[in-house]
C-alpha positions in Angstrom: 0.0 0.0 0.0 1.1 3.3 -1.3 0.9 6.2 1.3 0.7 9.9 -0.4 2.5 12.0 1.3 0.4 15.0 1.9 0.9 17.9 4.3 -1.4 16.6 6.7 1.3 13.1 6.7 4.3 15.3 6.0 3.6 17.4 9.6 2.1 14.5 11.3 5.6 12.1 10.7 8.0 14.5 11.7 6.0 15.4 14.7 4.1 18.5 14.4 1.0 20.2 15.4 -1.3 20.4 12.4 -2.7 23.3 13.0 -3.3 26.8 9.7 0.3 27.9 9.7 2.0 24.6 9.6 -0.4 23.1 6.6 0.9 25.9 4.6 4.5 25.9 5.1 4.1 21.9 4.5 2.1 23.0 1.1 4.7 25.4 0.0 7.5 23.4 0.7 6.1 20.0 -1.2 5.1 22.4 -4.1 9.1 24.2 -4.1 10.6 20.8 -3.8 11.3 19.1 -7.3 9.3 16.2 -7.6 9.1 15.6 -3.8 6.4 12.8 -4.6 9.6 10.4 -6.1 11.0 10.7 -2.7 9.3 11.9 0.5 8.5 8.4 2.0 12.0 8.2 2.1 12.2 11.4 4.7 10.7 9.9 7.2 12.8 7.0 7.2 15.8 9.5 6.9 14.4 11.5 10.2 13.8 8.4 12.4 17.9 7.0 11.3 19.1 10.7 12.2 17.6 10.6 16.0 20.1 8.6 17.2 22.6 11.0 16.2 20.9 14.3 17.7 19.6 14.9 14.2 16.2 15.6 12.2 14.4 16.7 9.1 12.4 19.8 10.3 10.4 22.4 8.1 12.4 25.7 7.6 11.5 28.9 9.1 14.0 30.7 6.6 13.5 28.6 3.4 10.8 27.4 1.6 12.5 23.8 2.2 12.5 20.6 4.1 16.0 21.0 6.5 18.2 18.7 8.2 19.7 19.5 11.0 22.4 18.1 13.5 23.0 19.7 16.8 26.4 21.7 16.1 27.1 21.3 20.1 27.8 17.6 19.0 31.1 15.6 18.9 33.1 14.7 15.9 32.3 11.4 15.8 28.8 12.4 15.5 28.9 15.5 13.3 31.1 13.3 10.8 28.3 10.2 10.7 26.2 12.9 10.3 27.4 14.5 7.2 28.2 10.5 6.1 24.3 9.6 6.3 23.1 12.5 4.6 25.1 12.3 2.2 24.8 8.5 1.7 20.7 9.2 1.5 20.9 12.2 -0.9 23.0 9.9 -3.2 20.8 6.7 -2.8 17.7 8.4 -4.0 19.2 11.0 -6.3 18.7 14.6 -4.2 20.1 17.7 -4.5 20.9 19.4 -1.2 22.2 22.4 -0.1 24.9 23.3 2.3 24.9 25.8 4.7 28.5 27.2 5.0 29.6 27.0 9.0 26.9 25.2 9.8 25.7 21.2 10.2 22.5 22.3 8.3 21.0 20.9 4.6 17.6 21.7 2.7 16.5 19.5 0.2 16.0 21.2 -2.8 14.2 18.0 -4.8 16.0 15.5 -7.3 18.7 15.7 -9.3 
């Protein structure tokens, strides 16, 4: 069984309240992302992985896309599995990220 992965799903996997404000950034962001319907179940599998590592996929307050974020007070070890499993993922399913320069941030821009 096939799950679409609507805002409603989107904010309700990666743990937030549904509420006016939230459905919309969800809408925006799946409508900036580049075919976000080839991918997004994979987020969610992403997000739980990252946990363990202080880490999650969160909807941006600056951007209009989906971020992942690691906790920069993190050690080495951590920040460098980090950067490992995101990229590993973004390869695997064929995204284009972004970088933030200085810090352990990402957005997912959509596929290649």
């Amino acid at each position: 069984m096939q799950i679409e992965m609507t805002a409603e799903v989107v904010l309700s996997q990666l743990g937030y309240t549904k509420n006016e404000s939230s459905l919309k950034q969800a809408e925006k962001m799946i409508a900036t992302t580049k075919e976000f319907d080839k991918f997004a179940k994979h987020i969610i599998s992403l997000n739980d992985h990252l946990k363990k590592m202080n880490a999650y996929v969160a909807l941006s307050n600056s951007s209009e896309f989906l971020k992942i974020k690691c906790d920069e007070n993190d050690a080495e070890e951590i920040l460098e599995e980090f950067h490992q499993e995101v990229q590993h993922w973004a390869n695997k399913y064929n995204i284009d990220l972004k970088k933030l320069d200085g810090k352990e941030v990402y957005y997912i821009l959509g596929t290649k």
